[in-house]
N, C-alpha and C positions, 0 to 999 in steps of 0.2 A: 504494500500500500504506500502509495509516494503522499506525502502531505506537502505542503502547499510551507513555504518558510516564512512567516509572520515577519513584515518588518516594522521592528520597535521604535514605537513612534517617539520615543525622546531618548533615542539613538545619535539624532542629528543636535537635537539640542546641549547632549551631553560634551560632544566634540568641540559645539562651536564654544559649551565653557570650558574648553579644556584649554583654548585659546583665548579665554578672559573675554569672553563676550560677555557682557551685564545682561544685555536682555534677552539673552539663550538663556543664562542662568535662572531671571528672573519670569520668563516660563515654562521653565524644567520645575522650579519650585510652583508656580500654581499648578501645574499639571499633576504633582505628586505627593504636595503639600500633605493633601486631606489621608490619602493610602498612610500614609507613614504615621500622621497624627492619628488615628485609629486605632492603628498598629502598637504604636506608642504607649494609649490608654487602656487596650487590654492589657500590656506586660507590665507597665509600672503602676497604672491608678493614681495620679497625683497629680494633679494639674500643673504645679511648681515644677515638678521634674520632669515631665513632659514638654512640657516650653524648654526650659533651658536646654534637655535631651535634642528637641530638634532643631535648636540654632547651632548645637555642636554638629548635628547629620549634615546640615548645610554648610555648614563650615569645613567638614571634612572630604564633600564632594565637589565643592571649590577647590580645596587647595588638590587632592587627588585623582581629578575628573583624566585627566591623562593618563593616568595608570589603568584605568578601565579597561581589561581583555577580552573583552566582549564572548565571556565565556557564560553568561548568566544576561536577561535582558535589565537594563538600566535601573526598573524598578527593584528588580529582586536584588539586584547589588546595594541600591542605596537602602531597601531594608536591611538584609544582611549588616549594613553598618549601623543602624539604630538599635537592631538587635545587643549587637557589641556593646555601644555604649548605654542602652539599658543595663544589660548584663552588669557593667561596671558602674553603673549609679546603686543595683538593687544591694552588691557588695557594700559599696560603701555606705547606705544606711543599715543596711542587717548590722555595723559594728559600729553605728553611730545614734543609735537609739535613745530616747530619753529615757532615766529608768523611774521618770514619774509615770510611763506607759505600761507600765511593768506590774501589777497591783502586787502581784504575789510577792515582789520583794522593797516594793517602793517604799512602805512605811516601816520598816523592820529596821530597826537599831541591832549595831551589833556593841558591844564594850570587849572592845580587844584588851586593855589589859585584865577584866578577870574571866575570860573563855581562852581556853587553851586551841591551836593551830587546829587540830583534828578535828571541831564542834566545829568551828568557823567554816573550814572545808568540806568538813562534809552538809551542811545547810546551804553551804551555797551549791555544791556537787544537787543536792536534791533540788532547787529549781530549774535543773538541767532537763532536758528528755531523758528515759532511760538510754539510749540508742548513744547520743551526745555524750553523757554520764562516762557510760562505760568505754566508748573511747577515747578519754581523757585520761582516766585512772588506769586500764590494762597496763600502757606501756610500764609503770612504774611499781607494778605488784612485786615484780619479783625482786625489784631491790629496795622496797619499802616496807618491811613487815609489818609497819603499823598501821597498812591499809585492812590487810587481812583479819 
């Protein structure tokens, strides 16, 4: 079955910003804008991150629109790269959390000087998943006996 080879219609726009055209760029972005802001809001959910996510997409397919191997069509590339930088926004809040979000340990006081190291660790090991939990303590079983 011979199919018919689609041509990607902001193909041409891509090249002509590869060549710093503004207004290839600036209708390669309304043409794609909405696909990627979509895109965007299922993977992150935040309206703040999603803005800034795609002034970086734009910004990344500016400065690298020449590198494009037209091995994928235009859009699927420039998702591909939102993907990316969602990926690495999702990273950096997972370790940037508030821990007033956190109920289970936001209001808990600890007094470190009269609780000993092993209560301390193990209370906070318990707001862990067990999954989490146990891959943090395994590596150290064997040369900590005072896990055991």
């Amino acid at each position: 079955m011979n199919r018919k080879k689609v041509q990607d219609p902001f193909l041409i726009l891509l090249k002509k910003t590869a060549k710093k055209d503004r207004d290839a760029f600036q209708a390669l972005y309304e043409g794609t804008n909405r696909q990627i802001l979509v895109y965007l809001y299922r993977f992150v959910q935040d309206q703040n991150s999603v803005e800034d996510i795609l002034v970086e997409v734009y910004t990344e397919v500016w400065k690298n629109s020449a590198r494009f191997r037209q091995q994928s069509k235009v859009l699927t590339w420039m998702i591909g790269i939102a993907r990316n930088l969602a990926l690495k926004e999702s990273r950096k809040q997972k370790y940037h959390d508030d821990i007033d979000t956190h109920l289970e340990i936001a209001g808990k006081e600890v007094d470190f000087d009269n609780t000993n190291r092993k209560e301390i660790l193990t209370r906070a090991l318990n707001c862990l998943s067990p999954n989490t939990g146990r891959s943090l303590i395994l590596p150290f079983t064997r040369n900590f006996p005072i896990w055991k």
